[in-house]
C-alpha positions as CSV (number, residue, x, y, z in Angstrom):
1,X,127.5,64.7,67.6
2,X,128.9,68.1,68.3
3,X,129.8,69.6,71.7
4,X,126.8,72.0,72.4
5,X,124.4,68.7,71.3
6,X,126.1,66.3,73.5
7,X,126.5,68.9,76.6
8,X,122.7,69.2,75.7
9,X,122.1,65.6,75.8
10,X,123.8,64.9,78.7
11,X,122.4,67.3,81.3
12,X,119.1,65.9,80.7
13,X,120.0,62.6,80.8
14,X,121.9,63.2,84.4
15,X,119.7,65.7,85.4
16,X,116.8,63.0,84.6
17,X,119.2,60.3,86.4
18,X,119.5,62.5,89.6
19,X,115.6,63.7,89.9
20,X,115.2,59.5,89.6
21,X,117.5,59.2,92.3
22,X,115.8,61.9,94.5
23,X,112.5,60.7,93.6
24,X,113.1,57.0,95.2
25,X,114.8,58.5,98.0
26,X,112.5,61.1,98.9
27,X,109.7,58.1,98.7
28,X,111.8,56.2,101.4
29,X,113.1,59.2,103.8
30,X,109.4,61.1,104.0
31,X,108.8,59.1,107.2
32,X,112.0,60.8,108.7
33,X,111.9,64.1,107.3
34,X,108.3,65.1,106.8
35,X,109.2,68.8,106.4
36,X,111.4,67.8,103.0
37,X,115.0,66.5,102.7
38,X,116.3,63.3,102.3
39,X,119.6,61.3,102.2
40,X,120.1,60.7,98.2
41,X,122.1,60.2,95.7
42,X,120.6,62.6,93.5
43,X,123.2,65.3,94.0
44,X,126.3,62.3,92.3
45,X,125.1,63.1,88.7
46,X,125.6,66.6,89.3
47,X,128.9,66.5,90.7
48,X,129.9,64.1,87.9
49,X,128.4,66.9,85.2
50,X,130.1,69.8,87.1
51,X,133.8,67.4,86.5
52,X,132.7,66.7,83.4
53,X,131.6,69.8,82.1
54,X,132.7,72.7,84.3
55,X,130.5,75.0,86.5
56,X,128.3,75.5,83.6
57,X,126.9,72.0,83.5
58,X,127.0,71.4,87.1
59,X,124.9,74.2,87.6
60,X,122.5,73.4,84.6
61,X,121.8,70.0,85.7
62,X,121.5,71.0,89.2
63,X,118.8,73.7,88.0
64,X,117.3,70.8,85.6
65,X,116.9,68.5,88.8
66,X,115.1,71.2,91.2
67,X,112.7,71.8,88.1
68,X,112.0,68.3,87.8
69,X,111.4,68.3,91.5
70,X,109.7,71.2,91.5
71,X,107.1,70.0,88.7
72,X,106.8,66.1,88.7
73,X,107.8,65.7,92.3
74,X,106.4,66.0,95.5
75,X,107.3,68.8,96.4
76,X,107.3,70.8,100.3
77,X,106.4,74.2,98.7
78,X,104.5,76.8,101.7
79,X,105.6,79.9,100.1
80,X,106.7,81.2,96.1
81,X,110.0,82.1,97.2
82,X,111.0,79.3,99.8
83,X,109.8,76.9,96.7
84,X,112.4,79.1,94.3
85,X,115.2,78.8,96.9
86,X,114.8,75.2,98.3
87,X,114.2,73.2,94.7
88,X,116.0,76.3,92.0
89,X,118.7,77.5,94.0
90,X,119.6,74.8,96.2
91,X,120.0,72.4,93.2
92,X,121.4,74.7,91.0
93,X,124.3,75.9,93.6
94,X,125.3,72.1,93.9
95,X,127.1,72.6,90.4
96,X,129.6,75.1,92.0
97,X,131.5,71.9,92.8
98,X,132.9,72.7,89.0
99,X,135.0,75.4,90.5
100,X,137.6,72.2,90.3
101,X,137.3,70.8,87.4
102,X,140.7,71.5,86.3
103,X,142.5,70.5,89.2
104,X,140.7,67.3,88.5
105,X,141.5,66.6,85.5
106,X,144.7,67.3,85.3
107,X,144.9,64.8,88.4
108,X,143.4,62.2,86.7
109,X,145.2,62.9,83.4
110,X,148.9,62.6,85.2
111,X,147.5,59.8,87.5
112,X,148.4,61.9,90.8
113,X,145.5,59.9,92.6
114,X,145.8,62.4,95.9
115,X,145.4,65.4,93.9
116,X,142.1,64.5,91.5
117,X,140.5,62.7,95.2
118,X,141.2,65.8,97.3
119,X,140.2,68.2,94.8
120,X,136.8,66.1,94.2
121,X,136.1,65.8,97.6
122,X,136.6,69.4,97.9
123,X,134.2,70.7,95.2
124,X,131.6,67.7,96.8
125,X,132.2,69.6,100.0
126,X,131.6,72.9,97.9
127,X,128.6,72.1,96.5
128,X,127.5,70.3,99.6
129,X,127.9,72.9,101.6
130,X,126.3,75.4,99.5
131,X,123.2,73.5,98.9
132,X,123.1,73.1,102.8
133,X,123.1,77.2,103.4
134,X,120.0,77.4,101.3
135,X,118.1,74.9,103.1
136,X,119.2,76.3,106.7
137,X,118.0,79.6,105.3
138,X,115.0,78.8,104.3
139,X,114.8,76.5,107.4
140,X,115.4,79.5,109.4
141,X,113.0,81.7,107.9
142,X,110.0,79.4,106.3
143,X,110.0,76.6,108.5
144,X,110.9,77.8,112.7
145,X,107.6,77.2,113.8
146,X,108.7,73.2,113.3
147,X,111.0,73.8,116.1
148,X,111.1,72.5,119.6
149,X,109.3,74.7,122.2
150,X,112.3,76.7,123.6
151,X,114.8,75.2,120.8
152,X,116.5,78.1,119.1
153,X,115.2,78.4,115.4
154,X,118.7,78.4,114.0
155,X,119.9,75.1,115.8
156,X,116.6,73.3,114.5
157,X,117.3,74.5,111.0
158,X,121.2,73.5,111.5
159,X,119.9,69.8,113.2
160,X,117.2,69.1,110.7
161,X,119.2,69.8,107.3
162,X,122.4,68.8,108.6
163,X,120.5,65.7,109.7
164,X,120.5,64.6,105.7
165,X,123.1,66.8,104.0
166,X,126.0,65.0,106.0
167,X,124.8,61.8,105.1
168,X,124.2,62.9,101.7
169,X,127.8,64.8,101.6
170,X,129.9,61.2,102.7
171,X,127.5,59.1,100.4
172,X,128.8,61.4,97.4
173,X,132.0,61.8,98.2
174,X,132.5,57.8,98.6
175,X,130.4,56.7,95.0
176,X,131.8,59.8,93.1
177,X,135.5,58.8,94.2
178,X,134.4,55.2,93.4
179,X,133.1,56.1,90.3
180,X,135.5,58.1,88.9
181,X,138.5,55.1,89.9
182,X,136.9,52.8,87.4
183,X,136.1,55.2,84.9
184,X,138.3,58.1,84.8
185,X,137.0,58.8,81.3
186,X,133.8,60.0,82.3
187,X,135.6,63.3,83.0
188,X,138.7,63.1,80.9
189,X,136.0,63.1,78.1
190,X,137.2,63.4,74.1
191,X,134.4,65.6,71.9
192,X,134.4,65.8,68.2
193,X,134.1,69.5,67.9
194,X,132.5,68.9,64.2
């Protein structure tokens, strides 16, 4: 199989993996975050795409998981654009965690255990983070009426998506780590070029 095919391949198998993911959680956390958001594992097949692949499948099987979410799902969508930011963008910006991926692998590749961890929890935090200043947007400027009586719009946005993106950030950083200390290889990955 050449490159481009297996690249191919590969994002829409993870990005099919991590809409899965999302899917069961979303079913489980709707109770607790009726407004959209959940704590999930959806965002670990990106990360492991955007150290596998660079930024370019990070952010391709981040966008492929907000479309599936966007058209299979259940989605939380009140307005055109806050359903382009919160399922598009947000997923999509996760992949930025590929900003790394050399740092990574060269970790991994001279078995300097410190450097490959702190420069994967880094791009988690990246991606993380990045996926959490979409939602507080949009929480900002599509959802305020949600908030307390007296409770300042921005601290509800902040409290509500922080609520499952810090969960969601330490449950990543944990199982990627994990993942990639019993198979390094998913990263330091060998493709026939032919």
């Amino acid at each position: 199989m050449n490159r481009k095919t297996l690249f191919l391949v590969e994002v829409a198998v993870l990005g099919a993996l991590a809409y899965l993911l999302d899917l069961i959680s979303g079913v489980i956390c709707q109770a607790i975050w009726p407004e959209g958001g959940s704590v999930t594992l959806a965002m670990i097949p990106v990360f492991i795409m955007a150290y596998r692949w660079g930024i370019k499948g990070g952010l391709l099987t981040g966008f492929l998981l907000g479309l599936l979410q966007f058209v299979a799902g259940f989605p939380k969508i009140y307005t055109v654009t806050q359903g382009i930011l919160d399922y598009f963008v947000a997923f999509t910006v996760i992949g930025f965690a590929g900003i790394f991926v050399n740092q990574i692998r060269s970790g991994l590749s001279a078995s300097k255990k410190g450097k490959w961890i702190t420069y994967s929890i880094i791009g988690i935090f990246v991606g993380s983070l990045l996926r959490f200043a979409v939602h507080f947007y949009t929480g900002i400027i599509f959802f305020g009426s949600y908030a307390p009586p007296g409770q300042p719009v921005a601290i509800y946005s902040f409290l509500y998506n922080g609520s499952y993106m810090l969960p969601s950030f330490i449950l990543s950083v944990i199982l990627v780590i994990f993942i990639l200390l019993i198979s390094p290889r998913l990263v330091l990955r060998k493709v026939n070029n032919g």
